[in-house]
N, C-alpha and C positions, 0 to 999 in steps of 0.2 A: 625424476621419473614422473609422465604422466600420472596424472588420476581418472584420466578415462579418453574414450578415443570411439570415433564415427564409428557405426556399423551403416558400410554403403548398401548390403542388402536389405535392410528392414529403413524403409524411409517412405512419409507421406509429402503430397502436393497441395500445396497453398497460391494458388492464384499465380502457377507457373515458378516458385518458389521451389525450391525441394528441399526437406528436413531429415535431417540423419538422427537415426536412434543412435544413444548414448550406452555405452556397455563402458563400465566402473572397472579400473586395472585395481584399484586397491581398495580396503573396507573403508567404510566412513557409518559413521552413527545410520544404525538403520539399514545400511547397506552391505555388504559383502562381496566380497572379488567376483568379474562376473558375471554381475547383476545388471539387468536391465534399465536405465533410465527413461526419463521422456526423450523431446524431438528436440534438435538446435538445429540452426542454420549452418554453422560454421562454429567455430573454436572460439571466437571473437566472443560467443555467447553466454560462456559459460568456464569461467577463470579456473584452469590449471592449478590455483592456489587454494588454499584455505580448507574448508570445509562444505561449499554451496554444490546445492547439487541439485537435479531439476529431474523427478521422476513423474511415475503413474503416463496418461497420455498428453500431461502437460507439454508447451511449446516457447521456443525462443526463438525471435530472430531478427531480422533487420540488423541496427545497429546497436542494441537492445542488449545487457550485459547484465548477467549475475554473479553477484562476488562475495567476500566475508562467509560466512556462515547461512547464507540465506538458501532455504528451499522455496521452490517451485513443483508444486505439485496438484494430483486432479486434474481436472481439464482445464487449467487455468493458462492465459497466454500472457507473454509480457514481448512490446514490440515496441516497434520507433523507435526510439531514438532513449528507453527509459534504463532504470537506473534500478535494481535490487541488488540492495547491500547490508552489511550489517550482521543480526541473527533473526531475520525477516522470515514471517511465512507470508508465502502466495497459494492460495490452495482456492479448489471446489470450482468455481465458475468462474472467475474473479478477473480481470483485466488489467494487467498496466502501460499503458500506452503513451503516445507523443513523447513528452521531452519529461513525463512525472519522473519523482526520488521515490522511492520507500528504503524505507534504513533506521536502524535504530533497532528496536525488538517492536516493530510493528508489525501488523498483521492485513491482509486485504480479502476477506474470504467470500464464500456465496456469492453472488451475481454481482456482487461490485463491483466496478470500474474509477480507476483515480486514472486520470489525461491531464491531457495540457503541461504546463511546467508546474503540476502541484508537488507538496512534498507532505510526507504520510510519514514522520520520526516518531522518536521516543515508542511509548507502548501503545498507540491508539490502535486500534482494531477498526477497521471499514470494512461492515460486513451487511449482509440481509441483501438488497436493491440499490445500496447507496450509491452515489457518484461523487466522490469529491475534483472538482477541477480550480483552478487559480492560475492568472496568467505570473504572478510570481508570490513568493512568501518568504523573501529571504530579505533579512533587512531594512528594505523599503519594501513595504509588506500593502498586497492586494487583498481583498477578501475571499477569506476562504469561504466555499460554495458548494452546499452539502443538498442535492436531489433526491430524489428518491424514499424521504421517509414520509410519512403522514403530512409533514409540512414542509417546505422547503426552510432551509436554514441560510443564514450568511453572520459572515462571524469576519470582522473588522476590527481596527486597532483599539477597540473603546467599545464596542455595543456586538451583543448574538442577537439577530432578529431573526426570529422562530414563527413563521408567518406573517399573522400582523402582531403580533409581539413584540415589544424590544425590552432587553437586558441589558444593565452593565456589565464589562465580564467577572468581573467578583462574585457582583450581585447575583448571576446567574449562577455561580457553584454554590454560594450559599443557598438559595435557593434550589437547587438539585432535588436534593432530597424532601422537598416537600411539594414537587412539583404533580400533580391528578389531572386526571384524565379530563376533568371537568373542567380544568382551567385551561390544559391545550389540546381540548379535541381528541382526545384519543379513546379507543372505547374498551381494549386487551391488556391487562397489566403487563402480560408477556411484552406485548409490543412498547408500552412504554420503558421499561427498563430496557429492552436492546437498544432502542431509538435514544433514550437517555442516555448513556453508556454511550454512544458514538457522540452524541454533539458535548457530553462534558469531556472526552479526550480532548476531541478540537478544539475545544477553549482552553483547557490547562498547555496545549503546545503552541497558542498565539499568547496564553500570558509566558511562556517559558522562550519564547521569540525575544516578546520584548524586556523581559528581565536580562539578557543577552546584549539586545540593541544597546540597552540603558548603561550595562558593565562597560560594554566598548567605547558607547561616548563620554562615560566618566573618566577612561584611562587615557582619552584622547586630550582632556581637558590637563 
């Protein structure tokens, strides 16, 4: 049995696109038979399986696929070619585009945007104005590339450089917690904890990369 199916009379236009409203044949957390969701393009968009489900005025399309347990919701868009999976929120403003993953119990909220072929696992939260993009982070691992906050970040297989800052990445979660305003610029305590909180996810999921890389070449060996 389906778990939901087009409604062809309630549908918006996206640049010669058309998007069909999603109307829920059976309950799901939150939901009930019925119930209106957001927009998809097609079926393609939004897995017949699981538990994912893509409400409020949120949108899906292109080649662009939500699967596992993951919501889409708010006016949040996910397109290209990207990837939500997992027990993932997409919510509020938030973007995921090109060829990006999010999965895992991550999260992408507020006006963020993750592109390109990044990937957003485990529990990191990309929220506020951030951007995170990387032409890859799997393996052979590119720098991940965090915009948007008070200073620009890039976080590499050995060093976070936090403007003109640079960090080990150890050194930089030890260092976490005693990081002020005085030393990087910032003037909000609110802002530095949110901005904190994002850039110490993305160092705990490139040391959790390469604790990974490392298992694989030692079984290789």
């Amino acid at each position: 049995m389906k778990k939901y199916e087009l409604v062809k009379e309630d549908t918006k236009q996206y640049f010669g696109t058309t998007l069909y409203r999603v109307r829920y044949l059976i309950d799901l957390p939150g939901i009930k038979t019925g119930d209106l969701g957001g927009y998809i393009e097609s079926e393609k968009n939004l897995s017949q399986d699981g538990g994912a489900r893509v409400r409020g005025n949120a949108s899906v399309r292109d080649n662009a696929s939500v699967r596992g347990n993951s919501i889409v919701c708010g006016n949040s868009i996910v397109c290209g070619n990207s990837i939500v999976d997992g027990a993932t929120l997409v919510e509020d403003n938030s973007v995921v585009t090109g060829y990006a993953v999010v999965t895992g119990y991550a999260g992408v909220t507020g006006n963020a945007r993750v592109s390109d072929n990044a990937i957003v696992a485990g529990e990191i939260t990309v929220g506020g104005n951030a951007i995170v993009r990387s032409d890859s982070i799997c393996k052979k691992f590119h720098s991940i590339n965090i915009v948007g906050l008070a200073y620009n970040v890039t976080i590499t297989d050995n060093n976070v450089h936090i403007g003109c800052k640079t960090f080990k990445l150890k050194q930089a979660l030890e260092l976490a917690s005693k990081w002020e305003s005085t030393k990087l610029g910032y003037d909000e305590a609110e802002e530095i904890e949110a901005e904190k909180k994002i850039i110490v996810e993305a160092i705990k999921f490139r040391l959790y990369q390469l604790e990974q890389l490392s298992k694989e070449e030692g079984d290789r060996l």
